[in-house]
C-alpha positions in Angstrom: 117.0 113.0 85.8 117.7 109.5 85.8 116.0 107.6 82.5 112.5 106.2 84.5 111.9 109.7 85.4 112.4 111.2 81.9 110.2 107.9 80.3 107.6 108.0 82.6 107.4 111.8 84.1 104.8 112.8 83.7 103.4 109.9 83.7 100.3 109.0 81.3 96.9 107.8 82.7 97.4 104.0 81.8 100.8 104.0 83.2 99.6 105.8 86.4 96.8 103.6 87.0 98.5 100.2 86.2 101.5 101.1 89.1 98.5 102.4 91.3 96.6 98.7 91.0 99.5 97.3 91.8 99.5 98.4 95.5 99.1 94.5 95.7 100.2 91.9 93.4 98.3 91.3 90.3 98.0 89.4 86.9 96.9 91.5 83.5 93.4 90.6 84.1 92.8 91.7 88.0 94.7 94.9 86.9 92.2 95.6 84.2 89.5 95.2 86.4 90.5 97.3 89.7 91.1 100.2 87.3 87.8 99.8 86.1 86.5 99.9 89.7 88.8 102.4 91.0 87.6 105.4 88.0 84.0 104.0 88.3 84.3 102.5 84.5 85.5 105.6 82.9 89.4 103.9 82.0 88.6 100.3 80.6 92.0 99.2 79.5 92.3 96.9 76.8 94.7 93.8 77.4 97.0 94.7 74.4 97.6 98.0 76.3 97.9 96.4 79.7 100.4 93.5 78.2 102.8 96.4 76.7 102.5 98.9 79.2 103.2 95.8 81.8 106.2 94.4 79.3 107.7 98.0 79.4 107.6 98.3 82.9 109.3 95.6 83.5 111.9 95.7 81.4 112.4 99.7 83.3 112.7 98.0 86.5 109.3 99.3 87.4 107.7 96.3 88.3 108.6 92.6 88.4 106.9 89.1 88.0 105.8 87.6 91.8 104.5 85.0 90.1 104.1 82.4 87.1 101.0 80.7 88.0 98.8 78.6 85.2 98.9 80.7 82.4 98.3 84.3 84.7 101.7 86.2 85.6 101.6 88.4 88.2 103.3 91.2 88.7 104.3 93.4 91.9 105.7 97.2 91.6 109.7 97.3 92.9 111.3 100.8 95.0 112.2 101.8 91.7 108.4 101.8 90.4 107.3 102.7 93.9 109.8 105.7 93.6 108.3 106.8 90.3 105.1 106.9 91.7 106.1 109.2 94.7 107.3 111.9 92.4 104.2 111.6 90.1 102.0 111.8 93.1 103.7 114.8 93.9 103.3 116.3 90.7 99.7 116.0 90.8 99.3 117.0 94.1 101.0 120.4 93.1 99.1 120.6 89.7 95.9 120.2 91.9 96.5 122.3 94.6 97.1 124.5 91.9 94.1 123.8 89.6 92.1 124.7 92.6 93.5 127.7 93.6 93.0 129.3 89.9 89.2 127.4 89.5 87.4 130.6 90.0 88.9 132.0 87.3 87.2 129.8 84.3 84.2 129.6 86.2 
């Protein structure tokens, strides 16, 4: 496993949701709030969180800075983040398929 994969596989909530709402480029702030739309207001991030999770990323290869407008950066996911995000998606898929499969039996 190359060293993305072993940091970020599987991947946690935040880091999942930050690569997903950047489908599109985005600055800290636009992030914060599609998450917040996307799970209906259950995940609110907090902007430390975002910053460090965001600073991480990048420096993984994950994501990059599209722009540096006034005092907003925003960032867009590279193949390397989009990569990472095929292999989570995977993961889930399997651990849902297999979540629902078993469901009857803790019912």
């Amino acid at each position: 496993m190359k060293k993305p994969e072993k940091t970020y596989i599987p991947m946690t909530e935040t880091a999942f949701y930050i690569l997903l709402a950047l489908t599109e480029p985005r600055h800290g702030y636009g992030i914060i709030k599609h998450v917040e739309n996307l799970t209906k207001g259950r995940i609110s991030l907090g902007s430390g969180t975002v910053y460090g999770t965001l600073t991480k990323m990048q420096r993984d290869g994950l994501i990059v800075k599209y722009a540096d407008g006034e005092r907003k950066k925003v960032y867009e996911v590279t193949e390397d983040g989009k990569r990472i995000m095929r292999i989570e998606i995977e993961r889930l898929n399997e651990l849902y398929n297999n979540a629902v499969r078993y469901r009857e039996e803790f019912l």
